[in-house]
C-alpha positions as CSV (number, residue, x, y, z in Angstrom):
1,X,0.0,0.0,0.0
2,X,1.3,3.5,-1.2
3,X,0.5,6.0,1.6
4,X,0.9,10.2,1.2
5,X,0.1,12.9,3.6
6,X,-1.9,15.5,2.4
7,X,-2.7,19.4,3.6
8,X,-5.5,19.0,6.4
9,X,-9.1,18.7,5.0
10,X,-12.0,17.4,6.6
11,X,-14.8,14.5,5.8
12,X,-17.7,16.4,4.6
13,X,-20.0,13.7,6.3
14,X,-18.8,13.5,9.9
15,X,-15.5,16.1,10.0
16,X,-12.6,13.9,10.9
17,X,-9.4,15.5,10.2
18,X,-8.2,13.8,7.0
19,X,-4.3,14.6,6.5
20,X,-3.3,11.1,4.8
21,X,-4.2,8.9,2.0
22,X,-3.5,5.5,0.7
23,X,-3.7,3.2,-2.4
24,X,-3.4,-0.1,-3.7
25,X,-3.4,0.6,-7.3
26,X,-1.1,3.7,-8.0
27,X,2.3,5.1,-6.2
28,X,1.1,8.6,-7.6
29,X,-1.0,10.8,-4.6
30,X,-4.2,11.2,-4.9
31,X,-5.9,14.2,-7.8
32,X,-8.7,16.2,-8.4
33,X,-11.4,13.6,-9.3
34,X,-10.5,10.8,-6.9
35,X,-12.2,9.0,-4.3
36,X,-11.5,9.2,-0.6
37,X,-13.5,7.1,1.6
38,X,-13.3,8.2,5.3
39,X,-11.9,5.7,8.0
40,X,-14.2,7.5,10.6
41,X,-17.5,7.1,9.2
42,X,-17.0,5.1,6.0
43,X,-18.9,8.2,3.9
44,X,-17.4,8.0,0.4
45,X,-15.7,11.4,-1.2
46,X,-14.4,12.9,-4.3
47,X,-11.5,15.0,-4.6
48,X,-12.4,18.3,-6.1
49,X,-10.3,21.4,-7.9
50,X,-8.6,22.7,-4.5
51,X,-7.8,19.1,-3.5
52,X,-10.9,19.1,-0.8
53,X,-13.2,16.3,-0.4
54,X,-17.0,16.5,-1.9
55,X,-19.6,14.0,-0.7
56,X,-21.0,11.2,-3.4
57,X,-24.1,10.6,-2.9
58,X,-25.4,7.2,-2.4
59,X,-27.1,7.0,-6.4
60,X,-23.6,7.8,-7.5
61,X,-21.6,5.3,-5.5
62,X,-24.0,2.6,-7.2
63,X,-22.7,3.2,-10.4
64,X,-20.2,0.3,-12.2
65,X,-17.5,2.8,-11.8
66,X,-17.7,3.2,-7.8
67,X,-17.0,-0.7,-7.0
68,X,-13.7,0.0,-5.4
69,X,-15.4,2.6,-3.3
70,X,-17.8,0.6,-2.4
71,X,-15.8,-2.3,-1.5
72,X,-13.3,0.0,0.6
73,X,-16.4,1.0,2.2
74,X,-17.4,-2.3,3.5
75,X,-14.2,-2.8,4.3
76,X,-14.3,0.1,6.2
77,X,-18.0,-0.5,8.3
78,X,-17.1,-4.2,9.3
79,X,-13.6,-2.9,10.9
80,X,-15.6,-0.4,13.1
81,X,-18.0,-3.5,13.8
82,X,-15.3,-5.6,14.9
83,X,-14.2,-2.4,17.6
């Protein structure tokens, strides 16, 4: 897993204090138009222009293109199950 940090932004669903990101596909840190899902809450993001995070809405993340997002996003609520 690649990790970065990133200038202070903040989950637009609960908040949290994202300064870091991750991925298993690239080594390049993340850009305008990626995804970001939250470890806090699990709420699923887009990077925008100024490199802060937009909410998806829930009809967007059920679109082909948002499997990874949603996956993470399980991923995510059955770790904070487990705690």
């Amino acid at each position: 897993m690649n990790g970065f940090h990133l200038l202070k932004t903040k989950c637009p669903a609960c908040g949290h204090d994202c300064n870091a990101a991750g991925s298993m596909t690239t080594p390049a840190a993340p850009q305008p138009g990626d995804l970001s899902v939250c470890i806090r809450c699990a709420a699923v993001s887009q990077y925008n222009s100024a490199m802060g995070l937009e909410l998806v809405s829930d009809d967007e993340i059920g679109a082909p293109e948002y499997v990874d997002a949603r996956e993470i996003r399980a991923k995510v609520l059955e770790l904070r199950r487990m705690h």
